[in-house]
N, C-alpha and C positions, 0 to 999 in steps of 0.2 A: 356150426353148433351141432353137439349131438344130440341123439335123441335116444334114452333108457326107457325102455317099457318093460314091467314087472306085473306077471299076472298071476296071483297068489288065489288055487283055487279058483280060476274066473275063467270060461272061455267066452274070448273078445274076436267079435268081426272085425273083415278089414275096413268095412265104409269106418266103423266105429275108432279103428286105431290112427285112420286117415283123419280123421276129426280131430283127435287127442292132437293127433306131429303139427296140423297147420293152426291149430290153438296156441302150441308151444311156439311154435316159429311167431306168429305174429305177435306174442306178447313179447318175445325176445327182440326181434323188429325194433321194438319202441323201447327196447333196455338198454344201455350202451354195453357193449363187449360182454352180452350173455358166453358162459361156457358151454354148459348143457342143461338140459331138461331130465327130471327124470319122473315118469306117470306110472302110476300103479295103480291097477285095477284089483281088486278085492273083494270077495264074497265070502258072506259068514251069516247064513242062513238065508232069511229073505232080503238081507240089507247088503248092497252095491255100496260099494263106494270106488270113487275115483280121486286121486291123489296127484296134483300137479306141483313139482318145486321146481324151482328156474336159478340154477347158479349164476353170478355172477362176481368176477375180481370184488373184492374191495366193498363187497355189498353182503348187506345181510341175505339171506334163503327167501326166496317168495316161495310160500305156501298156499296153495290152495286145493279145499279138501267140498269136494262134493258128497253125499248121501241121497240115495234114492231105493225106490224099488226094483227098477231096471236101470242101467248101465246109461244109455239116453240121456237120461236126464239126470243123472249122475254127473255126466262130465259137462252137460250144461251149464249148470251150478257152480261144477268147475272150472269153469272157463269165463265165467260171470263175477266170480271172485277174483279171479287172476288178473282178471283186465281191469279191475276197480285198482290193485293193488297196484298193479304197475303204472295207471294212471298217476296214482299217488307218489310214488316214488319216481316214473319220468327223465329223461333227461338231466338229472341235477345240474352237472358239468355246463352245460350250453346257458342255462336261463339263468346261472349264476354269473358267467361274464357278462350278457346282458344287462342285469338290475345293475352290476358294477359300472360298465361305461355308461349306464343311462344316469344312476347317479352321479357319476364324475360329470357328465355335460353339464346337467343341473347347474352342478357349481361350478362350475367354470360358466356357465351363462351362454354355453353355447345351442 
């Protein structure tokens, strides 16, 4: 998977851009056949934001958009959103052959 980081106006530490990649990687982890990641960091006065979307084939964009006052807890936020999301969306492929052969055993009475 790749990893795009876009810093518009923002200078970003490396502990902090390390945080952003292993956010990305782990919610990709749990997506099936992520592409890439792309995180943007943004400042426009006192307001940070932090920007995570996660491509994937055949899947809509997960978006997730953090707001803070510093960067920290910026991409907290964003990383807290992303993993709800990807929760939610999950594996489809795998839990859907499952409910299939569990309902077919059902009837069949196996």
């Amino acid at each position: 998977m790749e990893i795009i980081f876009h810093a518009h106006h923002a200078v970003i530490g490396p502990r902090t851009r390390r945080r952003a990649e292993l956010a990305a990687e782990r919610a990709a982890s749990r997506l099936s056949r992520a592409v890439d990641a792309v995180i943007r960091f943004e400042q426009d006065g006192p307001v940070k934001r932090v920007e995570i979307v996660l491509h994937a084939p055949r899947q809509r964009s997960i978006i997730a958009l953090g707001e803070a006052r510093f960067y920290g807890p910026a991409l907290t936020s964003a990383i807290v959103k992303l993993a709800a999301q990807v929760r939610k969306v999950g594996p489809a492929r795998k839990s859907g052959v499952r409910k299939r052969a569990a309902t077919r055993d059902r009837k069949l009475g196996v």
